[in-house]
C-alpha positions as CSV (number, residue, x, y, z in Angstrom):
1,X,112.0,21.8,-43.0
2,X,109.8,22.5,-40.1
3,X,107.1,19.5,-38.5
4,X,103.9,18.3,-39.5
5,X,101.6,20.9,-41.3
6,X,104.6,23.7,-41.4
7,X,107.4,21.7,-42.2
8,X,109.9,23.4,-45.2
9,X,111.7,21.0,-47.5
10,X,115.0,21.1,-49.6
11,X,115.8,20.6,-52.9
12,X,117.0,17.4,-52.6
13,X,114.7,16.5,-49.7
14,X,117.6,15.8,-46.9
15,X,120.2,17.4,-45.5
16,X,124.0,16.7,-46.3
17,X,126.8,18.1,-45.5
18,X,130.7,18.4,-45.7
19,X,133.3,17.1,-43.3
20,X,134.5,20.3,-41.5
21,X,137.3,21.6,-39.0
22,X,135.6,20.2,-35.6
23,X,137.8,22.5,-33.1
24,X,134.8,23.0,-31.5
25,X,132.9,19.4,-31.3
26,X,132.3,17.0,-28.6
27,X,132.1,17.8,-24.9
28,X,134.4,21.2,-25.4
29,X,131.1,22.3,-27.6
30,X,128.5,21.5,-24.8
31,X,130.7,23.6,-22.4
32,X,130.8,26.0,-24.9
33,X,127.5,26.8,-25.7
34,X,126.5,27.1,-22.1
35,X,129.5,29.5,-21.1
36,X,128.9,31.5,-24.4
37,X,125.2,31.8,-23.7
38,X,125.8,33.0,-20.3
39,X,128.7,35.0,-21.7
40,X,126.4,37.0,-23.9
41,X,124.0,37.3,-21.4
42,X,125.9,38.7,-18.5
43,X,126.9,41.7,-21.4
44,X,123.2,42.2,-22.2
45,X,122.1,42.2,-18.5
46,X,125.2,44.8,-17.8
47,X,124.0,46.8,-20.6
48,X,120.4,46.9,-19.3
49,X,121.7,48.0,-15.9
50,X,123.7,50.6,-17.1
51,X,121.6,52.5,-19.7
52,X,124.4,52.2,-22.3
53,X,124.0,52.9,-26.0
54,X,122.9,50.2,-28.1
55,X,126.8,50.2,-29.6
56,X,128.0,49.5,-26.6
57,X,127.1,45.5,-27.0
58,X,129.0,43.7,-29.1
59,X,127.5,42.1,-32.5
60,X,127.3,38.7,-31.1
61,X,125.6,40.1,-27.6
62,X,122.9,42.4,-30.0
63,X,122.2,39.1,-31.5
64,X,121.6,37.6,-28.5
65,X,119.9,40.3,-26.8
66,X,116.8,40.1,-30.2
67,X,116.5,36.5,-29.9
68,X,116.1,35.9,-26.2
69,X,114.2,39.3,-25.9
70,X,110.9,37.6,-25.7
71,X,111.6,34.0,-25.4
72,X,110.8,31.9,-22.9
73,X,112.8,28.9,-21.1
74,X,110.6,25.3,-22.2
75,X,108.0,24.2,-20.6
76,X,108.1,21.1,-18.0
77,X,107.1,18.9,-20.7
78,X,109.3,20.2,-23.1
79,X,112.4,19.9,-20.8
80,X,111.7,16.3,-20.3
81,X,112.0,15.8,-23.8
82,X,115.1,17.4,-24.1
83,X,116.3,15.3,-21.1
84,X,115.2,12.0,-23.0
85,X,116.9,13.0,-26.3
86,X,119.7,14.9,-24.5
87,X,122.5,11.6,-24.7
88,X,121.5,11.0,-28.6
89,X,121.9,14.7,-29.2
90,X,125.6,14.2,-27.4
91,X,126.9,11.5,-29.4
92,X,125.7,13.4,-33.0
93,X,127.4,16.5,-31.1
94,X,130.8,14.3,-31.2
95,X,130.6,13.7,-34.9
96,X,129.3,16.6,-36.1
97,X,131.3,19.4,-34.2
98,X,127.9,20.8,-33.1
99,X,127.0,21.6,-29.7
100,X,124.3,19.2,-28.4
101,X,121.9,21.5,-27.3
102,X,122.0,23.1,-31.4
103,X,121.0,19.6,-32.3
104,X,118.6,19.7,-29.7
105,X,117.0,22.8,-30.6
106,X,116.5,21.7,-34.6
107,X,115.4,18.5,-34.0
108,X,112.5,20.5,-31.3
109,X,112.1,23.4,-34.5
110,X,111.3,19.9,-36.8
111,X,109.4,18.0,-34.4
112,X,107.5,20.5,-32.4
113,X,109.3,19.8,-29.1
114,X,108.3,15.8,-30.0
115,X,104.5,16.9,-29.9
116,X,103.7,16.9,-33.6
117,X,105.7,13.8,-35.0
118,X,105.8,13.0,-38.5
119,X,103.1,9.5,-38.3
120,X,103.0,6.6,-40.9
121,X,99.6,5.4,-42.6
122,X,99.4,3.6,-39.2
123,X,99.3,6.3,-37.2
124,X,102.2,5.1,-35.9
125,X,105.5,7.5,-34.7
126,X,107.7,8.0,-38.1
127,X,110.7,9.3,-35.3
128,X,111.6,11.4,-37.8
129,X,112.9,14.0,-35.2
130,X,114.9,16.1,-38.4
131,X,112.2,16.0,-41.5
132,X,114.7,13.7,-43.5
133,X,112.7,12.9,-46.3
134,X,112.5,9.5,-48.6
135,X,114.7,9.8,-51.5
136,X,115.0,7.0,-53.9
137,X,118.1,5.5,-52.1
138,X,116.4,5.4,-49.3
139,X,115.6,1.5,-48.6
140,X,113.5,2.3,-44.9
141,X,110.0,2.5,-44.1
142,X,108.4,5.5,-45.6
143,X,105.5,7.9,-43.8
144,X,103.7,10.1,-46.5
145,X,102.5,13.1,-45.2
146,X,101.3,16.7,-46.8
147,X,104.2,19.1,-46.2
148,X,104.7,22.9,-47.0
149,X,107.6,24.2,-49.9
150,X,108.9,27.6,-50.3
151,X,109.1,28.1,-54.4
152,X,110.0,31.6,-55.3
153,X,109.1,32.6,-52.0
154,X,105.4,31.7,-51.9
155,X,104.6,28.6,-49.9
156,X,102.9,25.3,-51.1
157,X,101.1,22.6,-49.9
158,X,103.2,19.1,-51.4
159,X,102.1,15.9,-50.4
160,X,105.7,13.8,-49.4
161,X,107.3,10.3,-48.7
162,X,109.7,11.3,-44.9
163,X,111.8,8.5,-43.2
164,X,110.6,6.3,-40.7
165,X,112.7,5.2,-37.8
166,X,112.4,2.4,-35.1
167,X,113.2,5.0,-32.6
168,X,114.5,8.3,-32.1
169,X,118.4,6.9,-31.4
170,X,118.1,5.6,-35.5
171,X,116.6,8.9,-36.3
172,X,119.7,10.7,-35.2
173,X,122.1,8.6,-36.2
174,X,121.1,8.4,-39.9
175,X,121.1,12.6,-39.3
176,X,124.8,12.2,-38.3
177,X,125.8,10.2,-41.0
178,X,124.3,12.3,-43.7
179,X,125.9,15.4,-42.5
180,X,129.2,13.5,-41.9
181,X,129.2,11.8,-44.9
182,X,127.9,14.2,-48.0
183,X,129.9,17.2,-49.6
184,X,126.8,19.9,-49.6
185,X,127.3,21.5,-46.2
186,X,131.0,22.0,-44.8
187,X,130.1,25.2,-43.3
188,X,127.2,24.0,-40.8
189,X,130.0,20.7,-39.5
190,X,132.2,23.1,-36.4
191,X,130.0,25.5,-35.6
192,X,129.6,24.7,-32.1
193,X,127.3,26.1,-30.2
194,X,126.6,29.0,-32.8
195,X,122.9,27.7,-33.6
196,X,122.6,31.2,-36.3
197,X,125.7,29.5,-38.6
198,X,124.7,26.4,-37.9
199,X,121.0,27.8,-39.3
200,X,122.0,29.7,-42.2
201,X,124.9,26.9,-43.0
202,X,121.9,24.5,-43.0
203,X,119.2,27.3,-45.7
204,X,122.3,28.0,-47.8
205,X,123.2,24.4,-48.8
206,X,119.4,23.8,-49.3
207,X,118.1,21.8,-46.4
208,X,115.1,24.4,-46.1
209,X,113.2,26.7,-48.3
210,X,112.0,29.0,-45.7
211,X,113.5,32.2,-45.7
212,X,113.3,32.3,-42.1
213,X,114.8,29.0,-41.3
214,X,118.0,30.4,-39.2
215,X,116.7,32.8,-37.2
216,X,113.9,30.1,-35.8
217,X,116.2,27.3,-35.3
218,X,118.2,30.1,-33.5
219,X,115.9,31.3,-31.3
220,X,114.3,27.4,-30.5
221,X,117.9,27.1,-29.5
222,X,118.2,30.3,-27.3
223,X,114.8,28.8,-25.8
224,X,116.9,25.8,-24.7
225,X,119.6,28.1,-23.3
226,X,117.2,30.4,-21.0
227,X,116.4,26.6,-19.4
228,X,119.8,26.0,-18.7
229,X,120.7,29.4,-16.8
């Protein structure tokens, strides 16, 4: 799922997954993600400095090194709305096992950094901040808005019922307890501050249809790291 004219549904139209291991969850996975991050980056920067072969870096620091080759820390605005969403995004990251600024970094891949929300008839903010969208159990508000599908690999314009929140603290909350509470999608609960598993846990067990889903969560979340340093 991505936001507004470029969002990517699922099959089922929402997210869900398993309960998981949560070694990594809570505070431990905010610490984590920021010492990995500058982990990772202190091997790139070395192997810049040096002139070393590309084997030299290690799998996870090659990673690293092609995601945050040409990205660029947020913008003023877009750092204030990581800093509003920031405690929301901490208390998902304690039931989930997922490192805040992960959460963070897919609900800015689904809502365009807040910028392009998901509106109702009214016009009025949906606070979807994940793309969840309306299923029949759903008993909600409902904001219908045309949305893009991957079938077979070709996209498609679809016209679609999404949640709609009273605020952003509901939006994420409902997130929480549809990851928490379904049996789709063990491998994305744990991964810490790993925002490529977290990705790919998230296109395997159907959340998204684009092909590419992973890699841009991955890099919105490197994004958020490069504002951190």
């Amino acid at each position: 799922m991505l936001s507004p004219d470029f969002r990517i549904g699922g099959a089922d139209g929402f997210p869900a997954l398993q309960e998981a291991p949560r070694a990594n969850g809570g505070a431990g996975a905010a610490a984590g993600f920021g010492d990995l991050y500058r982990q990772l980056n202190a091997e790139v920067n070395n192997f810049i400095e040096r002139g070393d072969a590309a084997g030299a870096l290690s799998p996870e620091a090659q990673v690293h090194r092609m995601q945050t080759a040409a990205v660029e820390a947020p913008s003023a605005e877009q750092q204030a709305w990581l800093d509003h969403i920031a405690p929301l995004a901490e208390e998902a990251s304690r039931a989930l096992g997922v490192a805040p600024e992960v959460l963070s970094a897919h609900a800015a891949l689904e809502s365009g950094w807040g910028q392009r929300p998901i509106r109702t008839e009214s016009g009025t903010d949906s606070h979807n901040l994940f793309a969840l969208k309306a299923t029949p159990a759903w008993r909600g508000d409902v904001a219908e808005v045309q949305t893009t599908e991957y079938e077979g690999g070709v996209a498609q314009s679809q016209r679609a019922g999404f949640r709609a929140y009273a605020d952003a603290g509901s939006a994420f909350r409902d997130f929480s307890q549809l990851l928490s509470g379904s049996p789709r999608y063990q491998a994305a609960l744990g991964t810490g501050s790993d925002a490529l598993a977290y990705g790919r846990a998230l296109q395997q067990g159907g959340y998204a249809t684009d092909p590419a889903y992973a890699d841009k969560l991955a890099r919105v979340a490197a994004q958020i790291g490069k504002g951190r340093r």
